[in-house]
N, C-alpha and C positions, 0 to 999 in steps of 0.2 A: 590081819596081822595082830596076834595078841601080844601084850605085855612082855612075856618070857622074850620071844623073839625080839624086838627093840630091845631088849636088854643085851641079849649075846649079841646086837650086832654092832650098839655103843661100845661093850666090852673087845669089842675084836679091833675096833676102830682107835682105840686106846690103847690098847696091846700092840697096835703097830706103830704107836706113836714111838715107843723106845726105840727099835731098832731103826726110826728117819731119823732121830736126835742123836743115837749114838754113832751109828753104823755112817751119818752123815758127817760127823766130822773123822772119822775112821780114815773116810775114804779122804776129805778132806786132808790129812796127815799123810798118806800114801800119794797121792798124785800131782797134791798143789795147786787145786786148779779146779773153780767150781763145778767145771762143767763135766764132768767124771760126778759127783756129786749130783746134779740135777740128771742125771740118767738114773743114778741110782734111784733117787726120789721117785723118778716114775717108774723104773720095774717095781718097785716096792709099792706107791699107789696102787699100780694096774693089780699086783697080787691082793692086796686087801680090798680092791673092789670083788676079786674072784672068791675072797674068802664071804663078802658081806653078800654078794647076790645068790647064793646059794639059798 
């Protein structure tokens, strides 16, 4: 694994930081209720593991 590659995969992992911080109180604001929230967190995890194992 060279350099470049840890670089795009810290970048992707950081890139999806915004939409768990935004997109988590989003949903938080629409449902009221963490747990609508913590689903989201993990489809959201699960997708950026699929973007980082690539």
């Amino acid at each position: 694994m060279d350099m470049s590659e840890i670089s795009r995969k810290i970048g992707t992992m950081i890139l999806m930081g915004v939409p768990a911080i935004v997109g988590g109180g989003i949903v938080y604001y629409l449902f009221g209720s963490y747990t609508p929230v913590v689903v989201y967190e993990v489809l959201l995890g699960i997708t950026a593991l699929g973007f980082i194992s690539r």
